[in-house]
C-alpha positions as CSV (number, residue, x, y, z in Angstrom):
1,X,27.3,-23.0,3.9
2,X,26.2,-21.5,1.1
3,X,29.3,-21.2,-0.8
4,X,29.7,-22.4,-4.8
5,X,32.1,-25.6,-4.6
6,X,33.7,-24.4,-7.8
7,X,34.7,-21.2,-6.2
8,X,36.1,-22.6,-3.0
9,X,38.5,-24.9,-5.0
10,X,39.8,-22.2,-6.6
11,X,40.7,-20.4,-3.4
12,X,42.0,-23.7,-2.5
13,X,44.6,-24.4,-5.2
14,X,45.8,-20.9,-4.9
15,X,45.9,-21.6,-1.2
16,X,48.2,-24.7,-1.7
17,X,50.2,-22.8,-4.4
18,X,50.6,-19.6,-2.4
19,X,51.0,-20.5,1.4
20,X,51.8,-24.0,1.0
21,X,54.6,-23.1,-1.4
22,X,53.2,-26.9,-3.2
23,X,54.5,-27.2,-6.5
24,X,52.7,-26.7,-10.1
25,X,52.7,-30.3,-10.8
26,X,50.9,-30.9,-7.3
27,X,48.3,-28.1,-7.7
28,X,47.5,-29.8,-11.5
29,X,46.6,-32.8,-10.5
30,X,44.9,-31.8,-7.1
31,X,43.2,-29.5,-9.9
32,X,42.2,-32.4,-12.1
33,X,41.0,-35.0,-9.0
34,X,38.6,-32.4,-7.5
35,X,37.4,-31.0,-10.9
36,X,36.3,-35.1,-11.4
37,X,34.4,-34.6,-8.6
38,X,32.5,-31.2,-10.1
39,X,31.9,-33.0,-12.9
40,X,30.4,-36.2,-11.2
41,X,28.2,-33.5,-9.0
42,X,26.8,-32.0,-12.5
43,X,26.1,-35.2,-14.2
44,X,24.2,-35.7,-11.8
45,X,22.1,-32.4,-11.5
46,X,23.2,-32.1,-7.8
47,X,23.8,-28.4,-6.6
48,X,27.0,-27.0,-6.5
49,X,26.4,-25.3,-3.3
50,X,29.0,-26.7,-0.9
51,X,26.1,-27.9,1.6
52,X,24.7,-30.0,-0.7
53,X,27.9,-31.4,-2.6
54,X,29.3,-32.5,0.2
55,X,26.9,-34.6,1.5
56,X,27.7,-37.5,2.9
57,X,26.0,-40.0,-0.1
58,X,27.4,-37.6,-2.7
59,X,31.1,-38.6,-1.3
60,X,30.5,-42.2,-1.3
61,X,28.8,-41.7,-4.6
62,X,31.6,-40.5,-6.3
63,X,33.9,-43.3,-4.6
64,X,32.1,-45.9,-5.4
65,X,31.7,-44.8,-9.0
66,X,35.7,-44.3,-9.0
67,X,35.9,-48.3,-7.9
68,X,33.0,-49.0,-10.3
69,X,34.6,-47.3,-13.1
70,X,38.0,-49.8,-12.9
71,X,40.2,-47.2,-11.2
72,X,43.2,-48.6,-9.7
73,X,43.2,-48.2,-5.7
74,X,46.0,-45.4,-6.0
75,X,44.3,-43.5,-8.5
76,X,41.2,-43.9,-5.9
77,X,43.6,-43.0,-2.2
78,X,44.8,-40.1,-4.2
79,X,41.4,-38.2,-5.4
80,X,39.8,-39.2,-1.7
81,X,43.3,-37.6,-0.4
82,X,42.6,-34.4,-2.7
83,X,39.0,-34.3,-1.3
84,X,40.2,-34.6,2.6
85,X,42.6,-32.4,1.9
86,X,39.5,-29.9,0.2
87,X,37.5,-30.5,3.5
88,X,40.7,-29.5,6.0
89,X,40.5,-26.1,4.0
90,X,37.1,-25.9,4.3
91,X,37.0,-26.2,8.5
92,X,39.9,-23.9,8.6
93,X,37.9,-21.5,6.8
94,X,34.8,-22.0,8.7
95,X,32.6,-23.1,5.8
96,X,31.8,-26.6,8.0
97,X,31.9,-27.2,11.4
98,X,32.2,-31.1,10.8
99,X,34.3,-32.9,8.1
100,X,32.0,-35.0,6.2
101,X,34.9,-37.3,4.4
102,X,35.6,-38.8,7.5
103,X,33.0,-41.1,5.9
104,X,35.0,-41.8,2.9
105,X,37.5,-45.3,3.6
106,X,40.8,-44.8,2.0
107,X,41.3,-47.9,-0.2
108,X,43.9,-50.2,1.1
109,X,47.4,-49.8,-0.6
110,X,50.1,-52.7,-1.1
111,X,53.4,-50.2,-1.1
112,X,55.2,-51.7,-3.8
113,X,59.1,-51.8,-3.4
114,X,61.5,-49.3,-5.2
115,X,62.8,-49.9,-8.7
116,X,66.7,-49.6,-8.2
117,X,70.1,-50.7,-10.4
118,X,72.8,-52.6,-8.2
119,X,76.0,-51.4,-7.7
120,X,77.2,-53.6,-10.6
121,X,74.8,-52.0,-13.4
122,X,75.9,-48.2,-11.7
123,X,79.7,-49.1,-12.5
124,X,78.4,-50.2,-16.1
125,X,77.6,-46.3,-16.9
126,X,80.8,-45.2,-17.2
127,X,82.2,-41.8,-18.1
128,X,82.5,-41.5,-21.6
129,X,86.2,-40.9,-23.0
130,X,86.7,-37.7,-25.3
131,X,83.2,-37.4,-25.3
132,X,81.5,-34.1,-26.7
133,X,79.5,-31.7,-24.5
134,X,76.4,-33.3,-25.0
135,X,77.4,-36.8,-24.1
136,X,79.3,-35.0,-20.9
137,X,76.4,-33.2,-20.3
138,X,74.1,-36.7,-20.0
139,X,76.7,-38.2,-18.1
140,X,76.7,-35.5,-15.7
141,X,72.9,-35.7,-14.8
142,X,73.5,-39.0,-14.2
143,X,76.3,-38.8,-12.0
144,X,74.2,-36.0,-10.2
145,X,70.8,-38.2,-9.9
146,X,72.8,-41.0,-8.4
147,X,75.2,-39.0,-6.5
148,X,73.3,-36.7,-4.6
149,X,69.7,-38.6,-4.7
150,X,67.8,-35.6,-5.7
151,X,64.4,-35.3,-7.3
152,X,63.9,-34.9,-11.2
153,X,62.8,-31.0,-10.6
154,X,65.6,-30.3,-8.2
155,X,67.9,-31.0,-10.9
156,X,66.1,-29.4,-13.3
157,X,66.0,-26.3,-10.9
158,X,70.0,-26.0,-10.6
159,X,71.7,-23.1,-11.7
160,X,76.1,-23.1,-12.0
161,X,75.9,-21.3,-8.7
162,X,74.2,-24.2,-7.1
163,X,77.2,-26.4,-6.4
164,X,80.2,-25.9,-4.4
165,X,82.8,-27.4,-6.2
166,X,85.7,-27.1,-3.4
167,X,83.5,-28.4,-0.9
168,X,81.4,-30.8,-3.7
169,X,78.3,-29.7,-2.0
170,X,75.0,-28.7,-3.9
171,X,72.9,-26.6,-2.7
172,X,68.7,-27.7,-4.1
173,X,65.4,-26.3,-3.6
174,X,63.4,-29.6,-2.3
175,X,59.0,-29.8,-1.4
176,X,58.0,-26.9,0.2
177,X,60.6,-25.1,-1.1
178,X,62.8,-26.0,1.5
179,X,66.1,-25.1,0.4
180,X,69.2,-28.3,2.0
181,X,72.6,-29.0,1.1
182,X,73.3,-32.1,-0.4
183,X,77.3,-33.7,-0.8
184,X,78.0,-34.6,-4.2
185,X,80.7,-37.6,-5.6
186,X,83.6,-36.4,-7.1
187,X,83.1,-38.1,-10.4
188,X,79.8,-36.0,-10.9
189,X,81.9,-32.8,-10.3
190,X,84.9,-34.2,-12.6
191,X,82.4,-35.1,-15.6
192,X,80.6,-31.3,-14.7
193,X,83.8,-29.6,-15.1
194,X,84.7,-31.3,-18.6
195,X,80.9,-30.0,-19.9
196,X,80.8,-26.8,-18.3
197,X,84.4,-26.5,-20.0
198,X,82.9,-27.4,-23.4
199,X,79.7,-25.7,-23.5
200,X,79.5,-22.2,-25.3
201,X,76.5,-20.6,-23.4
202,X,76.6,-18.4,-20.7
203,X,78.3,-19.5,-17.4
204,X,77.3,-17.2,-14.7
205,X,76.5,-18.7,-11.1
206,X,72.7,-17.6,-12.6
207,X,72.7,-19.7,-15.3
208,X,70.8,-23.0,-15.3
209,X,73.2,-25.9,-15.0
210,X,71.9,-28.1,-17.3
211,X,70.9,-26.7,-20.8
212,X,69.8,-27.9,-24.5
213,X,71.2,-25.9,-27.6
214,X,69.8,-22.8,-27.4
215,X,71.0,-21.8,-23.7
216,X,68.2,-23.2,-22.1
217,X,67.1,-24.9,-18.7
218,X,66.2,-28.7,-19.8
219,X,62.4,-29.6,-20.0
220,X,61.7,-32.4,-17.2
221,X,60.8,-34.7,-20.1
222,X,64.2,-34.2,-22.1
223,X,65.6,-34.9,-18.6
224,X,63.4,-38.1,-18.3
225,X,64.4,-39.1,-22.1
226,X,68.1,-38.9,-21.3
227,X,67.9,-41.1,-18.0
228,X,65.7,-43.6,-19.6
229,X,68.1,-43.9,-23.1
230,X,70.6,-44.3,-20.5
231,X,69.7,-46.9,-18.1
232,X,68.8,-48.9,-21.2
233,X,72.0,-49.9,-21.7
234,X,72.5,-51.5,-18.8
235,X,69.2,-52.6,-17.4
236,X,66.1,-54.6,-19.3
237,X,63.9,-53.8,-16.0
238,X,60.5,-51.4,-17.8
239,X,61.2,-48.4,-15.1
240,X,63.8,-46.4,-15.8
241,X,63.4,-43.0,-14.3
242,X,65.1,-40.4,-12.7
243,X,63.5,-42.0,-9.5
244,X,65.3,-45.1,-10.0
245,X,68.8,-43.4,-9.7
246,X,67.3,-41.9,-6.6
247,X,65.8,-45.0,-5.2
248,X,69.4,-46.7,-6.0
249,X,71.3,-43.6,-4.2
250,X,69.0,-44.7,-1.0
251,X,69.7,-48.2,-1.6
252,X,73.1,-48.6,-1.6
253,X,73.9,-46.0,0.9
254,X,71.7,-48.6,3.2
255,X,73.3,-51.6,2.0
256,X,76.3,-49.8,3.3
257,X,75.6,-49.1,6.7
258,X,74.0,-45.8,6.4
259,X,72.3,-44.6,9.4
260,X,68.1,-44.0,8.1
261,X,67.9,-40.7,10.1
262,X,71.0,-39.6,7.7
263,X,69.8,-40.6,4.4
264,X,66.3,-38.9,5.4
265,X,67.9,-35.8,5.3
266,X,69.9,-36.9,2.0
267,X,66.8,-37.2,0.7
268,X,64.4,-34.5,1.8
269,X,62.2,-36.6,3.0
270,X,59.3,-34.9,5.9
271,X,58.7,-38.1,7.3
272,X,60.7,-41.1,8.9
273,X,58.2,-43.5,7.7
274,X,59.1,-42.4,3.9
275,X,62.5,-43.2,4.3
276,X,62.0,-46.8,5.9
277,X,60.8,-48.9,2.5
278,X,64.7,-48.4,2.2
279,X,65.2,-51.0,5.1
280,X,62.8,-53.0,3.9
281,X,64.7,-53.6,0.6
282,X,68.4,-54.0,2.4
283,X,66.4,-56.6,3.9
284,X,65.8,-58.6,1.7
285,X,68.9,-57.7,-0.2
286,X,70.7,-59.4,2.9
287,X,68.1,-62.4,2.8
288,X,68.8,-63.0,-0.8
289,X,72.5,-63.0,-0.8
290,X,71.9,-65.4,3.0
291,X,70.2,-68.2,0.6
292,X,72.5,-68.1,-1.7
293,X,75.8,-68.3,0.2
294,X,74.8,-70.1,3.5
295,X,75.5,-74.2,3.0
296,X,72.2,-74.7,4.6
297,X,70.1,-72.2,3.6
């Protein structure tokens, strides 16, 4: 065991990139949490040979100085989730026969509830009336966010070719790079057509959907600027992501009767257990509306 740390991480994050298909974003900050942990190692004088770094006191070390330091317990789960997921590598590769962040506690997480608009606020953003191809062009990535519950870089990924307008199916390219087909609402389509119709740029099926002036596929943060300018005018809550249109997708389609295993799929989601904070807010969705209607309640 022998092997530089620094080296190994490397061969990790082009692991995740390459074979895991994870995306850039991911790798960053998986780059950025273990590269905290180099940096704690070498303030310290401790030798980066992976023997020594990761030594049992050197992990708790560098979690107790995370604590120590005021870190929130999510910041802390997620750089002791980035070293577990270092030490996997490590026993698949043979460098260690026994994984030494079994040690390491994960700190305890309260999951905090979705951000979401009610159906009321959604019918508030309504399609703009002779609008321009800009303000079309916002609408429609609203329409899309809320009517198909996809992820900011999903969206951002579309190209023309991406939706089936006769069938008002999209077709996105989720974690994993899993590809799924997602339905979309008519009025997203509708409010599509009239930009498409208006915008000057090239319209082959290649083409990103969504574009700025110069042709371009939008920048996740002029996506981000749009939603939030948007959901300002009809919500005072402080989140107003992409996420939230998502999270209110989920939401309603459960306040509806949606069946979980359905809206899973909807959503991309690997795991069951993802999907079911969405019952827990239908819940008390039902419990709220309960006290204020029942006599007794």
């Amino acid at each position: 065991m022998s092997e530089n740390i620094v080296h190994i991480i490397e061969d990790f994050l082009q692991y995740l990139k390459k074979e895991k298909n994870f995306s850039d974003h991911t790798v960053i900050a998986y780059k950025r949490d273990l590269n905290q942990f180099v940096n704690f190692l070498q303030e310290r004088k401790i030798p980066l040979s992976l023997e020594d770094a990761m030594k049992k006191g050197n992990l708790r070390g560098f979690t107790f100085k995370l604590s120590n330091d005021g870190l929130k317990p999510r910041s802390v789960a997620r750089k002791i989730a980035a070293l577990k997921s270092l030490s996997k590598y490590c026993l698949r590769k043979k460098y260690i026969r026994i994984n030494p962040t079994k040690v390491i506690a994960t700190p305890k997480l309260d999951k905090p509830l979705p951000v979401f608009l009610t159906q009321n606020q959604i019918k508030e953003l309504r399609v703009p009336e002779n609008g321009d191809e800009l303000e079309y062009r916002n609408h429609a990535i609203l329409e899309f966010f809320y009517g198909s519950g996809i992820r900011l870089s999903e969206l951002q990924g579309l190209n023309i070719g991406s939706v089936n307008k006769s069938q008002e199916m999209i077709k996105v390219i989720g974690k994993g790079r899993k590809e799924r087909i997602v339905p979309l609402t008519t009025v997203a389509i509708e409010v599509m057509n009239r930009y498409l119709k208006l915008r000057k740029k090239a319209l082959s099926p290649d083409s990103p959907l969504f574009t700025n002036k110069k042709g371009e596929r939008l920048s996740a943060r002029c996506l981000e600027r749009i939603v939030q300018q948007k959901l300002s005018l009809v919500s005072n809550q402080k989140k107003k992501s992409p996420h939230v249109l998502r999270h209110s997708f989920a939401t309603h389609l459960m306040d509806e009767g949606a069946d979980i295993r359905a809206v899973k799929e909807l959503l991309g989601h690997a795991s069951l257990s993802t999907t079911q904070v969405y019952t827990h807010i239908s819940k008390e969705h039902l419990l709220k509306i309960y006290k204020q209607a029942h006599p007794r309640a």
